[in-house]
C-alpha positions as CSV (number, residue, x, y, z in Angstrom):
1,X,-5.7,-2.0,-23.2
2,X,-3.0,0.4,-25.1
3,X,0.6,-1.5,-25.2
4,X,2.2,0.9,-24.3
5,X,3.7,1.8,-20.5
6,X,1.9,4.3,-19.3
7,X,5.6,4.5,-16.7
8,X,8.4,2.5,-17.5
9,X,11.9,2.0,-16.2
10,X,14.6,0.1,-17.9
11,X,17.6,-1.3,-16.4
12,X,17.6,1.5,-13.8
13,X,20.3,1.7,-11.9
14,X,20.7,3.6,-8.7
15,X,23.6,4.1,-6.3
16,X,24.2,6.3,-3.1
17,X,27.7,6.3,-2.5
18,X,28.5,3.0,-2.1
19,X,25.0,1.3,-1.4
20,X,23.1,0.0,-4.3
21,X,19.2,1.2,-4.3
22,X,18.7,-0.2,-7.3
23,X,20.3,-2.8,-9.9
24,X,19.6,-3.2,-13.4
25,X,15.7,-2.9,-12.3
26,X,12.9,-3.0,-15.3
27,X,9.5,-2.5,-14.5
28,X,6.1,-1.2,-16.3
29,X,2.9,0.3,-15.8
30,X,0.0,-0.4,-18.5
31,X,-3.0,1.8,-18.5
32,X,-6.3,0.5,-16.7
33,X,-4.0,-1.7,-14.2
34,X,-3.2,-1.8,-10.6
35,X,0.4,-2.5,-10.0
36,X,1.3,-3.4,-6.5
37,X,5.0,-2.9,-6.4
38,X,6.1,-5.2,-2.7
39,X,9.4,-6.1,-1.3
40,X,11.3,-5.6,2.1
41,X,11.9,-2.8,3.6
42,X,15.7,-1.0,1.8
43,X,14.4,-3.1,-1.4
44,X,15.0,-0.3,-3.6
45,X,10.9,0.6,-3.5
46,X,10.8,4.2,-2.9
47,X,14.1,5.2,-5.2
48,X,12.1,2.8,-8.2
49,X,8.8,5.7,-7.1
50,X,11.5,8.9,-7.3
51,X,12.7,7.9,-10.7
52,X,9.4,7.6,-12.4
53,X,8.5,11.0,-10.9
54,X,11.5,12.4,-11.9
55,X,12.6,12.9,-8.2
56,X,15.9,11.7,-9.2
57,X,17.7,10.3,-11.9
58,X,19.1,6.7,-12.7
59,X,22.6,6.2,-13.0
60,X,22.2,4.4,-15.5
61,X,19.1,3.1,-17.6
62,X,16.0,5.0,-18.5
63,X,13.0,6.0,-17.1
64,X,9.7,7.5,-18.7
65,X,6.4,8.9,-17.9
66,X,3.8,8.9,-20.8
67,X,6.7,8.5,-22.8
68,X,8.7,11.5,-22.1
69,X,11.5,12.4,-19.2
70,X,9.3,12.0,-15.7
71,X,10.0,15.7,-14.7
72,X,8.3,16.9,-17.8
73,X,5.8,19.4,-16.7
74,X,3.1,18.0,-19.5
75,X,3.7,14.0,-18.1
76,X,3.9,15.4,-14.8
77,X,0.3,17.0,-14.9
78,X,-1.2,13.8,-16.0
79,X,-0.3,12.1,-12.7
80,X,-1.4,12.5,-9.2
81,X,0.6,11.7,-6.1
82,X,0.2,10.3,-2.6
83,X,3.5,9.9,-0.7
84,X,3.8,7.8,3.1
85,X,5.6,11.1,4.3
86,X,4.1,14.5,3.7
87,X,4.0,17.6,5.5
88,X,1.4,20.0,4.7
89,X,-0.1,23.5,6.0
90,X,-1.8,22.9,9.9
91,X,-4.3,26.0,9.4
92,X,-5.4,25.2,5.6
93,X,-8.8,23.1,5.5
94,X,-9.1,20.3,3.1
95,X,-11.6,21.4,0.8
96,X,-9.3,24.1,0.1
97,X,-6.3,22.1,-0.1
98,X,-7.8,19.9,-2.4
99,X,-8.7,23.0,-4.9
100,X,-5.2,24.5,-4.6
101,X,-3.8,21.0,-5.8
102,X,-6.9,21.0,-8.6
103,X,-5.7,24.8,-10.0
104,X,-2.4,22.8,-10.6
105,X,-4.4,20.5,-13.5
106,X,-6.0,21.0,-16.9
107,X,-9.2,19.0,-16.3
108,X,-9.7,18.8,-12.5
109,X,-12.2,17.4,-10.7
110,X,-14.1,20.0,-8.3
111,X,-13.0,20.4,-4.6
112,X,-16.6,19.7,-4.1
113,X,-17.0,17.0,-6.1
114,X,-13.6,15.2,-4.4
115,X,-14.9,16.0,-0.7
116,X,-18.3,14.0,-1.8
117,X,-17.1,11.0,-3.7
118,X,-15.1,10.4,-0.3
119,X,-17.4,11.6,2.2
120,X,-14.9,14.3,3.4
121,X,-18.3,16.7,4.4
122,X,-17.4,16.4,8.2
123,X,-14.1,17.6,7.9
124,X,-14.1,19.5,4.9
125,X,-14.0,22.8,7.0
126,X,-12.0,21.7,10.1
127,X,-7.9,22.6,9.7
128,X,-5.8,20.1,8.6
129,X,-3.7,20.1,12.0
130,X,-6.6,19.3,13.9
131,X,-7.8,16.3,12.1
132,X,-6.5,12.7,13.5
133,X,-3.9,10.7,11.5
134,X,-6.5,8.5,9.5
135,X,-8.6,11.6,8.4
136,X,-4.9,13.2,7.2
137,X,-4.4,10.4,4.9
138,X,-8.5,10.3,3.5
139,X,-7.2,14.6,2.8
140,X,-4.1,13.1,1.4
141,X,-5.8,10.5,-0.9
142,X,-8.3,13.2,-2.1
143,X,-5.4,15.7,-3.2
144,X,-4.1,12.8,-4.9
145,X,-7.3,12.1,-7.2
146,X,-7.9,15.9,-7.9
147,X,-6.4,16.8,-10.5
148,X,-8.1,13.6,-12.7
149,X,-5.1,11.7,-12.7
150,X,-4.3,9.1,-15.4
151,X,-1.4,7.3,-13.3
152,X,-1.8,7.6,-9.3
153,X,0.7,6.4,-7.3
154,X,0.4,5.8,-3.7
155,X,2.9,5.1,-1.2
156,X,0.8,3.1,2.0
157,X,-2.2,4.9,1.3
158,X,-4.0,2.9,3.9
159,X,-1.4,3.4,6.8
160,X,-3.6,4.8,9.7
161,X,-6.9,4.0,8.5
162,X,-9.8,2.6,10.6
163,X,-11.7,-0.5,8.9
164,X,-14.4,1.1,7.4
165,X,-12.4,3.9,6.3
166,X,-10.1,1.4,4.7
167,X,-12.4,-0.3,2.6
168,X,-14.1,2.9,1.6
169,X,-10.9,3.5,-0.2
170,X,-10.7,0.2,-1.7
171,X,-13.6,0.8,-3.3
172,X,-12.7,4.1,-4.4
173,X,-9.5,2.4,-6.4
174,X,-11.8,-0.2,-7.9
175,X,-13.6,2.6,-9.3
176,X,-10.6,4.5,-10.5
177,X,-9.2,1.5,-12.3
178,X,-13.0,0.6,-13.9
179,X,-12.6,4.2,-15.1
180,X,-9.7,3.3,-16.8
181,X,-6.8,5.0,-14.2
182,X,-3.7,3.2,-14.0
183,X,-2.1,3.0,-10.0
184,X,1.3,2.2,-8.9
185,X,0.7,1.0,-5.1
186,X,3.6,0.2,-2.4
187,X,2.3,-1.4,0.5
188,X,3.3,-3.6,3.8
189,X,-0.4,-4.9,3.7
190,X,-0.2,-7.5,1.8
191,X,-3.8,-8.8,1.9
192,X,-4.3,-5.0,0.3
193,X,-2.3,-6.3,-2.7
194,X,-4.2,-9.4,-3.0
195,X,-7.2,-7.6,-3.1
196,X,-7.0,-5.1,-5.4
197,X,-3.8,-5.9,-7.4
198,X,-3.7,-6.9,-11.2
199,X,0.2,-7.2,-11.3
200,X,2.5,-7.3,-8.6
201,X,6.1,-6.9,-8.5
202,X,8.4,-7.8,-5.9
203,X,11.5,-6.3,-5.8
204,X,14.5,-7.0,-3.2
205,X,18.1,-6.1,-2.8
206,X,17.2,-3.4,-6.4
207,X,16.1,-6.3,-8.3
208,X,13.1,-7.8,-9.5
209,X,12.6,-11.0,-8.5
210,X,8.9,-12.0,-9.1
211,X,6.2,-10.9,-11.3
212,X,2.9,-11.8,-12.6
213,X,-0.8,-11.7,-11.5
214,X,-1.6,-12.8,-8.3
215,X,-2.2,-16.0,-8.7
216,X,0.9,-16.2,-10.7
217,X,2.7,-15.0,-7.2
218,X,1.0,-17.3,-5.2
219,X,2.3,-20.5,-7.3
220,X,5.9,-19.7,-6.5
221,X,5.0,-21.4,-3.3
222,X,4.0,-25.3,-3.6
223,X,2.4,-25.3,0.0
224,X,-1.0,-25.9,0.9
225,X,-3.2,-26.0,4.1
226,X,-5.4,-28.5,4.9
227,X,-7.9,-27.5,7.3
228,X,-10.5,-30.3,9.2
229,X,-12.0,-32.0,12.1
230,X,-10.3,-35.9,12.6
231,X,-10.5,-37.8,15.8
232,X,-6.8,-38.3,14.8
233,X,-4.2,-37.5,16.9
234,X,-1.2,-35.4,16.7
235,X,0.9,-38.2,16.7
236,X,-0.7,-39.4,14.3
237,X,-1.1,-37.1,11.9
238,X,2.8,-35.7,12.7
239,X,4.3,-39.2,12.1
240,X,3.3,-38.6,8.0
241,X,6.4,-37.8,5.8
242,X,4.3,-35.2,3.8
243,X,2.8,-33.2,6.8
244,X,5.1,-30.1,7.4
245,X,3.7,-28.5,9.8
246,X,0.6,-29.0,12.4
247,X,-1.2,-26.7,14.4
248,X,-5.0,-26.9,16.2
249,X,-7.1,-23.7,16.5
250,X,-10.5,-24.3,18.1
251,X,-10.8,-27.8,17.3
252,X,-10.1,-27.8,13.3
253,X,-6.5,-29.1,12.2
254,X,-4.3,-27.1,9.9
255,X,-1.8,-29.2,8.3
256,X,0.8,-27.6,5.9
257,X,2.1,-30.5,3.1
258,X,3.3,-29.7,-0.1
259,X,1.3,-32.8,-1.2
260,X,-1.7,-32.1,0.0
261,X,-3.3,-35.4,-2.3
262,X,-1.2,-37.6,-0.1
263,X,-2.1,-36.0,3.2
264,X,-6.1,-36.3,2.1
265,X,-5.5,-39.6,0.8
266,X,-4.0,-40.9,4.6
267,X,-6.8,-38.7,6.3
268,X,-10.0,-40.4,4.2
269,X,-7.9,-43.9,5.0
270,X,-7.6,-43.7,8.7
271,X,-10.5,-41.9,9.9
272,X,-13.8,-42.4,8.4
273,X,-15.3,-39.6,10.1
274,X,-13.5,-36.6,9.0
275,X,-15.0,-33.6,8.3
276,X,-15.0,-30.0,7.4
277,X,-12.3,-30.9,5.1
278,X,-10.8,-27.3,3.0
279,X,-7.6,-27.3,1.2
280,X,-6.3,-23.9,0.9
281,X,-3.5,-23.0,-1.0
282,X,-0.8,-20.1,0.1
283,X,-1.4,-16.5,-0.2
284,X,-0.2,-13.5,-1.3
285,X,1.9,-13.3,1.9
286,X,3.2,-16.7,2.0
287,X,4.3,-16.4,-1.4
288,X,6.2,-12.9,-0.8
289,X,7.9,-14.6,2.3
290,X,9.2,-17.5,0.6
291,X,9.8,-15.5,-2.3
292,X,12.3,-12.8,-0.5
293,X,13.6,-15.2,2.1
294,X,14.6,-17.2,-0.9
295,X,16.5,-14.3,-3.1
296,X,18.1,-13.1,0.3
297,X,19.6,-16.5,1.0
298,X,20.6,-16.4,-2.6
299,X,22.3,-13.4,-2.6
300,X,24.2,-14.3,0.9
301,X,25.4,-17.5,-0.5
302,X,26.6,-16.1,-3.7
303,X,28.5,-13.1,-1.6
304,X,26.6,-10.4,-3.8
305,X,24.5,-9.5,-0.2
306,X,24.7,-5.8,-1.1
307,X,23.9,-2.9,0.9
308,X,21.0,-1.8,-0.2
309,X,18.6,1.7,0.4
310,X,14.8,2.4,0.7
């Protein structure tokens, strides 16, 4: 993998009159990598996206594309684009959307060849204001990828999308990145970033606060859940120091300890019988919870609780 950023901002700073988007924020994108950038909502997110595509400007600190200023045209048509909020011609049909963006590039991909790898042959011909929100976003996605993008960023790429039609796209960025694409994804679905993510980055109040692989992430929180079947009750199992929490859910137990040894220790000891023992550690969401919940209350106590903007 090349070492150097493919996008990269350095202590970025961002102000809107007297809010603070972002504060002193660093962040890079290596080539062949998804980066799932995550945070609350007025974290600073979207203004981190508008530097790097040279949308706007920091205040202060730097930010690149390919190594030069993000609005220069040659870094500019090495990237491809998909944005939460987009408003687009009702009467144009997608395959011909998807060639006008393509005409923009050096090395496209063909409309045709989009509409197929995304099995966009139903509604290739249909206009775009006629098709329901999920099938805007699958049009969206495939203007994004037309041009033969070597960075992508996608801003909820997955809002609006059906099941299937959500893990059809999943599969699509697995491809991208085994092709060696780099993507830069925002999104509220965090079991999304679990998935697919190589890096993630949370940001909040402009800042970033965590980052690392997933699994990194996920040992910021000491938690664990212990899920079985005990003829214990929930007295019982309650009255332990190192049980946090309890809760039943069709007969299986899921106790939350942060010493889940001790807890399996008392469990073998006082019931013999106990079964379908699983010991799960926290996830990607747990981790982000604790994680922001923990920087907010930081931030509050130290009186630094800035205003802050999407």
């Amino acid at each position: 993998m090349s070492q150097t950023p493919l996008a990269r901002l350095n202590a970025a700073h961002k102000r809107y009159g007297q809010v603070t988007a972002l504060d002193g924020l660093s962040l890079e994108v290596n080539r062949g990598e998804m980066l799932a950038l995550l945070g609350p909502n007025g974290a600073g997110k979207s203004t981190a996206i508008s530097l790097l595509l040279g949308l706007q400007t920091p205040d202060r600190g730097s930010a690149e594309l390919f190594g030069e200023a993000p609005h220069s045209i040659e870094a500019r048509r090495r990237m491809g684009v998909m944005m939460q909020e987009v408003n687009l011609s009702p009467v144009l049909k997608p395959r011909e959307m998807i060639g006008q963006v393509a005409s923009y590039y050096p090395t496209p991909y063909g409309a045709a060849e989009v509409v197929k790898r995304l099995s966009l042959e139903k509604i290739a011909e249909r206009p775009y204001g006629k098709l329901s929100g999920g099938q805007k976003r699958q049009v969206q996605f495939a203007m994004a990828i037309a041009g033969r993008p070597e960075l992508l960023f996608l801003d909820e790429p997955t809002v609006g999308l059906d099941v299937n039609a959500r893990e059809a796209l999943w599969q699509v960025l697995r491809d991208l990145i085994h092709e060696g694409v780099s993507i830069v994804l925002t999104t509220h679905y965090l079991e999304e970033a679990e998935a697919l993510a190589d890096r993630v980055a949370v940001v909040t109040h402009g800042r970033l606060v965590a980052g690392g692989s997933v699994d990194e992430i996920r040992a910021y929180v000491t938690r664990k859940n212990i899920l079985c079947r005990t003829s214990l009750t929930r007295e019982d199992i309650t009255a332990w120091p190192e049980v946090q929490e309890l809760r039943e859910d069709a007969g299986m137990q899921h106790i939350t300890t942060r010493d889940a040894e001790a807890v399996l220790r008392r469990l073998l000891a006082a019931d013999a019988n106990v079964k379908d023992i699983e010991v799960k550690r926290a996830g990607l969401a747990e981790a982000f919870a604790e994680i922001t919940a923990a920087n907010s209350a930081a931030a509050d106590a130290s009186g630094n609780g800035m205003e802050t903007a999407k």
